[in-house]
C-alpha positions in Angstrom: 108.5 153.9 55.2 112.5 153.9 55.2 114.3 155.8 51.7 117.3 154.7 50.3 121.0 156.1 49.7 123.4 155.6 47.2 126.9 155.2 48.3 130.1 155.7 46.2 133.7 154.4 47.1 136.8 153.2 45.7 137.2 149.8 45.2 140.9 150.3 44.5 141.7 151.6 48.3 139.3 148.4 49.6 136.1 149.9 48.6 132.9 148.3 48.2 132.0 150.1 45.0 128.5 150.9 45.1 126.1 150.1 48.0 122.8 150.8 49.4 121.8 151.4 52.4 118.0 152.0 53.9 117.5 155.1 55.5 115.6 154.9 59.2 113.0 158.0 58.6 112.9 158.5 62.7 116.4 158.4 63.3 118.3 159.0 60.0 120.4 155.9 60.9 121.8 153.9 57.7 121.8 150.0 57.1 123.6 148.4 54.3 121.6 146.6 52.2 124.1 144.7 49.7 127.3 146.2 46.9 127.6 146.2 43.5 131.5 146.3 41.8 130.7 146.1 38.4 132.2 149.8 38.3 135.6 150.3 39.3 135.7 153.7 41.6 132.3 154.4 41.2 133.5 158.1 43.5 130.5 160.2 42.3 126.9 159.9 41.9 123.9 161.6 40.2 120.4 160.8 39.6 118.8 161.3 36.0 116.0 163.8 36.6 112.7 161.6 36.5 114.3 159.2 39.7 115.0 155.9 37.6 118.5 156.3 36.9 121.4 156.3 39.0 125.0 157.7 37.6 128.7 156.8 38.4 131.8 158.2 37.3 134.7 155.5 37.3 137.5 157.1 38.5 140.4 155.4 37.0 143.3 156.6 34.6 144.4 157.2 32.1 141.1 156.1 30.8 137.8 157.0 32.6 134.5 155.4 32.3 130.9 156.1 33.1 127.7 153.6 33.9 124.4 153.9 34.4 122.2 151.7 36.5 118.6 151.1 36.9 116.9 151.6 40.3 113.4 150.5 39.6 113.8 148.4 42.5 115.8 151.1 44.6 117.2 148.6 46.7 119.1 146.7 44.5 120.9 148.9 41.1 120.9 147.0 37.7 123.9 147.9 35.7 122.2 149.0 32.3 125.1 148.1 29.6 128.7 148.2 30.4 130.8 151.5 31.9 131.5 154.1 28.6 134.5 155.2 28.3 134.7 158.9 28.9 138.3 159.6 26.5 139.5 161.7 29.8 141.0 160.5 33.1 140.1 160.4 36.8 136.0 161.6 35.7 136.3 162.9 39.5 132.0 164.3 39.1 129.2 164.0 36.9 125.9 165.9 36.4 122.5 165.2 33.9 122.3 168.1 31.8 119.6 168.6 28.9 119.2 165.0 27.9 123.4 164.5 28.6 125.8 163.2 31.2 128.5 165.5 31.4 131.7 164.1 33.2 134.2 166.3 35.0 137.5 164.4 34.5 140.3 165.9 36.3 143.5 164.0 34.5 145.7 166.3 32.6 144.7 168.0 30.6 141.4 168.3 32.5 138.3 168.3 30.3 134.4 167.8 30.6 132.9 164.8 28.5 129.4 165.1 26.5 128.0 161.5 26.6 124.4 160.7 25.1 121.7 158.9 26.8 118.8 156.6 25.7 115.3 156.5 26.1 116.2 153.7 28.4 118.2 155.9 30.6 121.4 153.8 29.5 124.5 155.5 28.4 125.6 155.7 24.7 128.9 157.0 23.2 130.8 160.5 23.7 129.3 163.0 21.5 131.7 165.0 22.7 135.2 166.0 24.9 135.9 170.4 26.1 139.5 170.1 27.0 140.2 173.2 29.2 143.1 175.1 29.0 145.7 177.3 31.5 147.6 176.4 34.9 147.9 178.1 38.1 151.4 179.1 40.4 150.9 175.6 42.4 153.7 173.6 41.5 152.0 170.2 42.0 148.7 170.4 41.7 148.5 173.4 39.1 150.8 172.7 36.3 147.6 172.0 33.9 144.1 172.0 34.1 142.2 169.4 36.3 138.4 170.0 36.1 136.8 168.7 39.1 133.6 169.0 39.1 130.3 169.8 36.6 126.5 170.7 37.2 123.8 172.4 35.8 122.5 175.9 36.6 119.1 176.3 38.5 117.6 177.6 34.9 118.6 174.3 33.6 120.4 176.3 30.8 124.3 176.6 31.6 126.6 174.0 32.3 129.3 175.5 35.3 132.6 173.6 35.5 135.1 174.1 37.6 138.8 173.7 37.0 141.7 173.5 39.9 144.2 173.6 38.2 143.4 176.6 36.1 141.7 178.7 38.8 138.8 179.2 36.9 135.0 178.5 36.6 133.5 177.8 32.9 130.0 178.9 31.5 129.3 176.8 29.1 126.3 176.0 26.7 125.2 173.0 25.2 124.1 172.4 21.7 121.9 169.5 21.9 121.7 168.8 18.7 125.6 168.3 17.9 126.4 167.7 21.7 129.1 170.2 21.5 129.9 172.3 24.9 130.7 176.0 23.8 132.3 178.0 26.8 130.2 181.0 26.8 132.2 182.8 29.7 135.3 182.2 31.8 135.6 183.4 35.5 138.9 183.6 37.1 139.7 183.4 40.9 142.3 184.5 42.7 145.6 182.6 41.5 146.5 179.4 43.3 143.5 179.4 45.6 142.7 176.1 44.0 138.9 175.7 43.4 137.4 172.5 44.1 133.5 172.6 43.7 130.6 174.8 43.5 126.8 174.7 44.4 124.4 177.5 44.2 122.1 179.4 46.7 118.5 177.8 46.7 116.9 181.0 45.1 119.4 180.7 42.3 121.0 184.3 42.6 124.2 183.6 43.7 126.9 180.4 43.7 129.6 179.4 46.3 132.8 178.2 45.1 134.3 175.4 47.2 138.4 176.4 47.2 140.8 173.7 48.1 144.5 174.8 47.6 143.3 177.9 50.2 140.5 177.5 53.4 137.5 180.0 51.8 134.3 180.0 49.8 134.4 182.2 47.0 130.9 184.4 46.8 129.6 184.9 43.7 126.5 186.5 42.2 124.8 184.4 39.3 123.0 185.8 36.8 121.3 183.2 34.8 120.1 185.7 31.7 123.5 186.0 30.4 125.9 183.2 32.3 127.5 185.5 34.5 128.9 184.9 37.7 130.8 187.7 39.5 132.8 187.1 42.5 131.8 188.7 45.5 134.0 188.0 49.2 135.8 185.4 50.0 135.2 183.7 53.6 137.1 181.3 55.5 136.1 178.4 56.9 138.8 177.3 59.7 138.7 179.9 62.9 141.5 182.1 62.8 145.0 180.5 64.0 144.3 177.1 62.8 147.5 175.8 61.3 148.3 172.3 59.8 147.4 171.3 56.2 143.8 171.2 55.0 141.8 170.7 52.0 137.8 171.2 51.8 135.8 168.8 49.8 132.7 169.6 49.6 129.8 172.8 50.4 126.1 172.4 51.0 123.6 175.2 51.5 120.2 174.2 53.5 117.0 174.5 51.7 115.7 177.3 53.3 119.1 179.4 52.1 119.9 180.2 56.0 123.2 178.2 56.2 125.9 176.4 54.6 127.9 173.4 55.3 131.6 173.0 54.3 133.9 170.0 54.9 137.2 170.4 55.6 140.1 167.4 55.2 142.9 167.9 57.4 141.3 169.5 59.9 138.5 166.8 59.8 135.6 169.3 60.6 132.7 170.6 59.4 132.4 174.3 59.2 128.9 176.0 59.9 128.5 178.8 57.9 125.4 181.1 58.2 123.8 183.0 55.7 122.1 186.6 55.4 119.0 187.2 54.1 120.3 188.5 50.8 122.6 185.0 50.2 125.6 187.4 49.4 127.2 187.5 53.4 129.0 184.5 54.6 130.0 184.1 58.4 131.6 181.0 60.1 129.8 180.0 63.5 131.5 177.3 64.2 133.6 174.1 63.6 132.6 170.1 64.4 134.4 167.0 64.3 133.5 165.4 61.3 133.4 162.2 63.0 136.2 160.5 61.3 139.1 161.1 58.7 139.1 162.9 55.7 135.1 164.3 55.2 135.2 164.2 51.2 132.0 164.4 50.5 128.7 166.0 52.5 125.1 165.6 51.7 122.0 166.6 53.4 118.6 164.5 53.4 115.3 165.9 51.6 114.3 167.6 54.8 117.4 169.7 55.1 117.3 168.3 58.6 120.2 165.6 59.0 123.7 166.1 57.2 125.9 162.9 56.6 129.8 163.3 55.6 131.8 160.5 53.5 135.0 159.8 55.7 137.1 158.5 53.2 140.2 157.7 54.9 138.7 156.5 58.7 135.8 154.5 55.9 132.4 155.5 57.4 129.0 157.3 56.6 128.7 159.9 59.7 124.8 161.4 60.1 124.2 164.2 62.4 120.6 166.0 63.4 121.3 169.4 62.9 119.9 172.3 65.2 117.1 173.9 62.7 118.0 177.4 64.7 121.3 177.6 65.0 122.8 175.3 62.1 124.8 172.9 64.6 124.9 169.7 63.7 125.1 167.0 66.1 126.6 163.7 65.6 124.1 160.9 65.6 125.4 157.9 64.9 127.4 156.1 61.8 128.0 153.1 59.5 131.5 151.4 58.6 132.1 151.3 55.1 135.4 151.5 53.6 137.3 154.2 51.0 133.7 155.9 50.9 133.7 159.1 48.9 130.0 160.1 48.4 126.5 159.7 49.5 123.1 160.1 47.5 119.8 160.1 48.3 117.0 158.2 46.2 114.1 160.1 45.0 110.7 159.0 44.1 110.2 158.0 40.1 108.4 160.6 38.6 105.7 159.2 36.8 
């Protein structure tokens, strides 16, 4: 029986907003099913945790918004109420945390929205707005904070944000009863290395920070009992001599913790990172053609065994089968969609 993916994009560059696609389960090939623009730059995506919901930021500015849309029928979203307005700009990622949507919006000054949810899985009003605070040495892209991205902890406890523009990762906890985010600690990373996005190691003991102003992964140990991550090494991900501009997007670890997946933009490669036992040593294998322009986003399916990248600029999904021993993908095929910018899989309503 063939799943489903989600697929973001920006209507403003030609985009088709939203769209699904069916997923082959033998090959892993994608076919588009049919769009939905009722959300302008619908660029990120998130799934509430029981399956029936399906998330999008609308990345606009100076005003952001947020929707939510029904997938009871996962091949064709209902918009459940019209896109809230998030009272930041450019909401650039999104996450479901305790009963919440938290939106990461990266518009100076960057700041993570608190919006509430119904029992209906439809979005109500802001509860609540974090503005974050500081700047970094770049002189474009650093002269204020610019959140860019926000997700839940494995213990389901802390909200972890990350800021670019500040060169910093925020702990934060969430009172649920007045929706207010209270930054419990404040990790700082080497100035002007720019830090993008962040995913942690599938045992939960340790975090990768995605850094796009400089080529590395930032490793981090995580403990969960306090909030406290602690960085670690940092590791490239371009082989040494590689020159020319490049900003990665995106990291993904596989489920079984032995590698990680990073996409870099400029270069337009995927870097093939493997693991050690211990999820605390980082080494690059190799680099592959991302199979188009500008990889923004990567995502792996349920089985860990194909990895698709979002070419935003060349405007296709890209799926590769990737070698389960040595962690090399291999392009398999890919569909045309343009201004694409992320790609989520459906899950099964819990019932």
């Amino acid at each position: 029986m063939a799943g489903h993916v989600y697929i973001g994009s920006f209507t403003s560059a030609g985009g088709r907003g939203l769209t699904t696609a069916a997923v082959d389960p033998d090959t892993g090939a994608l076919t588009a099913l049919g769009d939905n623009a009722e959300v302008q730059n619908p660029s990120f995506l998130a799934l509430s945790d029981d399956g029936r919901t399906l998330y999008t930021v609308g990345e606009t500015e100076p005003e952001g918004t947020a929707a939510a849309f029904s997938v009871a029928d996962p091949a064709a979203p209902r918009l459940l109420g019209a896109p809230v307005q998030v009272h930041g700009g450019w909401p650039t990622h999104l996450a479901v945390h305790r009963g919440h949507l938290l939106t990461a919006n990266y518009a100076e000054p960057g700041s993570v929205s608190v919006l509430s949810i119904g029992e209906d899985g439809a979005l109500g009003g802001l509860r609540s707005l974090l503005e974050h605070e500081g700047d970094g040495p770049h002189p474009e892209r650093q002269t204020g904070p610019h959140a860019h991205a926000v997700l839940t902890d494995p213990s389901g406890r802390w909200a972890v944000s990350v800021d670019l523009g500040t060169d910093s990762v925020r702990v934060c906890e969430l009172d649920t009863d007045s929706g207010e985010l209270e930054i419990e600690r404040e990790l700082g990373l080497r100035s002007g290395i720019g830090p993008r996005h962040l995913t942690f190691h599938p045992a939960g003991h340790h975090a990768y920070v995605m850094n796009e102003l400089d080529s590395v992964v930032t490793v981090c140990r995580w403990d969960p009992s306090i909030g406290s991550l602690r960085p670690l090494a940092e590791v490239r991900v371009l082989p040494d001599g590689t020159e020319g501009e490049n900003y990665p997007s995106e990291l993904v670890v596989s489920p079984d913790g032995r590698f990680a997946w990073a996409a870099n933009r400029g270069h337009n490669s995927i870097a093939v990172l493997a693991l050690d036992e211990t999820g605390e040593r980082l080494e690059l294998l190799d680099t592959v053609s991302c199979g188009g322009d500008w990889p923004r986003h990567l995502t792996l399916d349920p089985s860990g065994t194909r990895l698709y990248a979002a070419n935003e600029r060349s405007g296709d999904v890209t799926w590769f089968d990737v070698d389960p021993g040595t962690g090399i993908p291999k392009q398999a095929g890919s569909l045309a969609l343009p201004a694409v910018s992320c790609v989520l899989f459906a899950r099964a309503p819990k019932t």
